[in-house]
C-alpha positions as CSV (number, residue, x, y, z in Angstrom):
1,X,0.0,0.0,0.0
2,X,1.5,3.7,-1.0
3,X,0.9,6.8,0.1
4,X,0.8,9.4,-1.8
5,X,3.2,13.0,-0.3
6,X,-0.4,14.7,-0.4
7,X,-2.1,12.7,1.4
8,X,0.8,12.5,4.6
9,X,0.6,14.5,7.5
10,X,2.1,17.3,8.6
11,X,4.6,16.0,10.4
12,X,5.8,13.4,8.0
13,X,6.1,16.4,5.5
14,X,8.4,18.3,7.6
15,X,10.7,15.0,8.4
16,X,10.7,14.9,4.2
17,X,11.6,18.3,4.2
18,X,13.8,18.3,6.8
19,X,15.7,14.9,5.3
20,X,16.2,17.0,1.7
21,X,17.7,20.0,3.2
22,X,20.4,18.0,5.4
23,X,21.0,15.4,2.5
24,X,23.7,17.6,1.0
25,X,25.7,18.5,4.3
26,X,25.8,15.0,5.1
27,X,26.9,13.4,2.0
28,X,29.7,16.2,2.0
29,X,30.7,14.9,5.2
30,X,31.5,11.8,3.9
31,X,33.4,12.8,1.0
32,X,35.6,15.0,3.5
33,X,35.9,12.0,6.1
34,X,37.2,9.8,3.1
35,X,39.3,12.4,0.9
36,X,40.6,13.9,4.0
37,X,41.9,11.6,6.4
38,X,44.4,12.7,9.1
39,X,48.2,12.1,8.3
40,X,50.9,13.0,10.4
41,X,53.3,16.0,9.5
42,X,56.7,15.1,11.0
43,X,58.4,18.4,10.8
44,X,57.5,22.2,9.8
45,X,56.3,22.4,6.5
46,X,56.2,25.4,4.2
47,X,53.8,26.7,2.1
48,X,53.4,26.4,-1.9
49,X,54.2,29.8,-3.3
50,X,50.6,30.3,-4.9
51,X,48.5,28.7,-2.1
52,X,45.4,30.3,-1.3
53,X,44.8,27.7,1.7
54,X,47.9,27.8,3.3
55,X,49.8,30.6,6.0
56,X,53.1,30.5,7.7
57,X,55.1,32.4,10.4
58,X,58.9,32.5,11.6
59,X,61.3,30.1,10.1
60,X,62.2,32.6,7.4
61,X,59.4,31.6,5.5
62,X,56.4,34.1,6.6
63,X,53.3,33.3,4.1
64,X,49.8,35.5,4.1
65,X,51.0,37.0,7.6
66,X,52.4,40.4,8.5
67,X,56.0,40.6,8.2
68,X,56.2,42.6,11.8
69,X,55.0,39.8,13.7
70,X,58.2,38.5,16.2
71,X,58.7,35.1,15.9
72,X,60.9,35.9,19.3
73,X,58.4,35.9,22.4
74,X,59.2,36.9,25.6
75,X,58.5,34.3,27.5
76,X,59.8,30.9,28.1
77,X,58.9,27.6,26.3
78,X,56.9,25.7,29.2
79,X,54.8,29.2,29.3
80,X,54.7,29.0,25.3
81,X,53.2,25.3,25.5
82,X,50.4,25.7,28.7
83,X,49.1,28.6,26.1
84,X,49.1,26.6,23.0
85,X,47.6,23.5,24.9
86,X,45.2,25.0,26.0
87,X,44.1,27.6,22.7
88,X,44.5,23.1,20.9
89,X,41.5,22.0,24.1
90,X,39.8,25.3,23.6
91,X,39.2,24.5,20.1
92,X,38.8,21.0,19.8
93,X,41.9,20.1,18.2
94,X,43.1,17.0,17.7
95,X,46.7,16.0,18.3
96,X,48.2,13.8,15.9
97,X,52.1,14.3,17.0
98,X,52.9,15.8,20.3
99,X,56.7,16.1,21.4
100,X,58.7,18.1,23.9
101,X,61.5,17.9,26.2
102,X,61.3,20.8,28.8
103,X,62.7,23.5,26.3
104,X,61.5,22.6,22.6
105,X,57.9,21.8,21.9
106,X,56.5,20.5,18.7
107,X,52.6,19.4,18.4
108,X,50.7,18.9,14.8
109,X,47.1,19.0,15.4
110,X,43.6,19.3,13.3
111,X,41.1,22.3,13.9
112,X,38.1,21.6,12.0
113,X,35.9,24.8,10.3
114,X,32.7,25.4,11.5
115,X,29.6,24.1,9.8
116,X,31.4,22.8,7.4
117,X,34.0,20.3,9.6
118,X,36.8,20.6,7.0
119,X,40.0,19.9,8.4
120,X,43.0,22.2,8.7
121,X,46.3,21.4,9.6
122,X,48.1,23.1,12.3
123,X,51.7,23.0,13.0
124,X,53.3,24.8,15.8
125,X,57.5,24.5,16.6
126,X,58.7,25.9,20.4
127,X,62.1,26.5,20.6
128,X,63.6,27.6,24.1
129,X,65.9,30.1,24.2
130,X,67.7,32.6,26.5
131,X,65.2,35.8,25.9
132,X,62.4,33.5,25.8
133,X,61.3,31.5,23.0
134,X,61.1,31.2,19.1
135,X,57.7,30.1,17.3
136,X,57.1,29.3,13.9
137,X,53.3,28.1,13.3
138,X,51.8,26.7,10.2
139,X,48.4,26.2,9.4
140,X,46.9,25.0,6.3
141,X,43.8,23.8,4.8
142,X,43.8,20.2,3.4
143,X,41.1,20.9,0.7
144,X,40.1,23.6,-1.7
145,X,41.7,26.5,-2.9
146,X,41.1,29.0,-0.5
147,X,40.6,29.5,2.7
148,X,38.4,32.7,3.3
149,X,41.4,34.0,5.6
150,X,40.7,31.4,8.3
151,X,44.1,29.8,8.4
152,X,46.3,33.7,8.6
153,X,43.0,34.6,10.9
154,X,44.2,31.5,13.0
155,X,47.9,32.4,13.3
156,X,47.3,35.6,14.2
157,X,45.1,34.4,16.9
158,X,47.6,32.1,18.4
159,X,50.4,34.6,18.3
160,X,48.0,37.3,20.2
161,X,48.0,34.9,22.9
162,X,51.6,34.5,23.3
163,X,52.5,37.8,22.9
């Protein structure tokens, strides 16, 4: 026996309704969950000259970031690492490499976009020093083209906190 849509009530037409308008955001979930699975980045990568997904500070290499941003904090690595883990809890992040030794910190973790859920790549190097410390933090989109300014956005956030 079928029904007909015209003859189903109210409710049934807004579950209907409700199912088409949802379909699309969950089928590109899936796609991003199988095109874009987490793989560890063992040391600080750059960024492609012509990325539109991609931003870098310190190590020489500053990409999509303001050029007077110190990459020399003044405060001391441990300090440096308490901040970042908590800005990583804060916003959800998930570690994938996480090392230090009391001076020199290194952590690669994934912030995911609102709505959306796509996955960014985060990369952030803590090297101790006398004056303080020395950060270099990388973050990059792992899909698209672009990344509506989230990823310099991001740096730039991070860096407000340490400083």
């Amino acid at each position: 026996m079928r029904m007909s849509l015209s003859n189903a009530s109210n409710p049934v037409k807004v579950l209907l309704l409700i199912g088409v308008l949802i379909s699309p955001w969950l089928f590109s979930q899936a796609v991003i969950f199988v095109i874009a699975s987490d793989q560890e980045i063992e040391s600080m990568p750059i960024c492609e000259s012509n990325s539109g997904n991609c931003a870098h500070l310190g190590g020489g290499e500053n990409y999509r970031i303001n050029n007077s941003l110190p990459t020399q904090i003044d405060i001391n690595s441990s300090q440096a690492w308490v901040i970042i883990s908590n800005y990583i809890e804060d916003n959800n992040g998930k570690i994938l490499i996480e090392n230090g030794n009391g001076i020199n910190y290194y952590v690669h973790f994934v912030e995911k976009t609102s709505f959306w859920n796509f996955p960014d790549d985060v990369v952030i190097q803590i090297s101790g020093n006398d004056e303080g410390c020395v950060i270099e933090i990388h973050s990059e989109s792992r899909l698209g083209w672009g990344d509506l300014g989230i990823n310099p956005e991001r740096i730039n956030k991070i860096h407000e906190l340490l400083v």
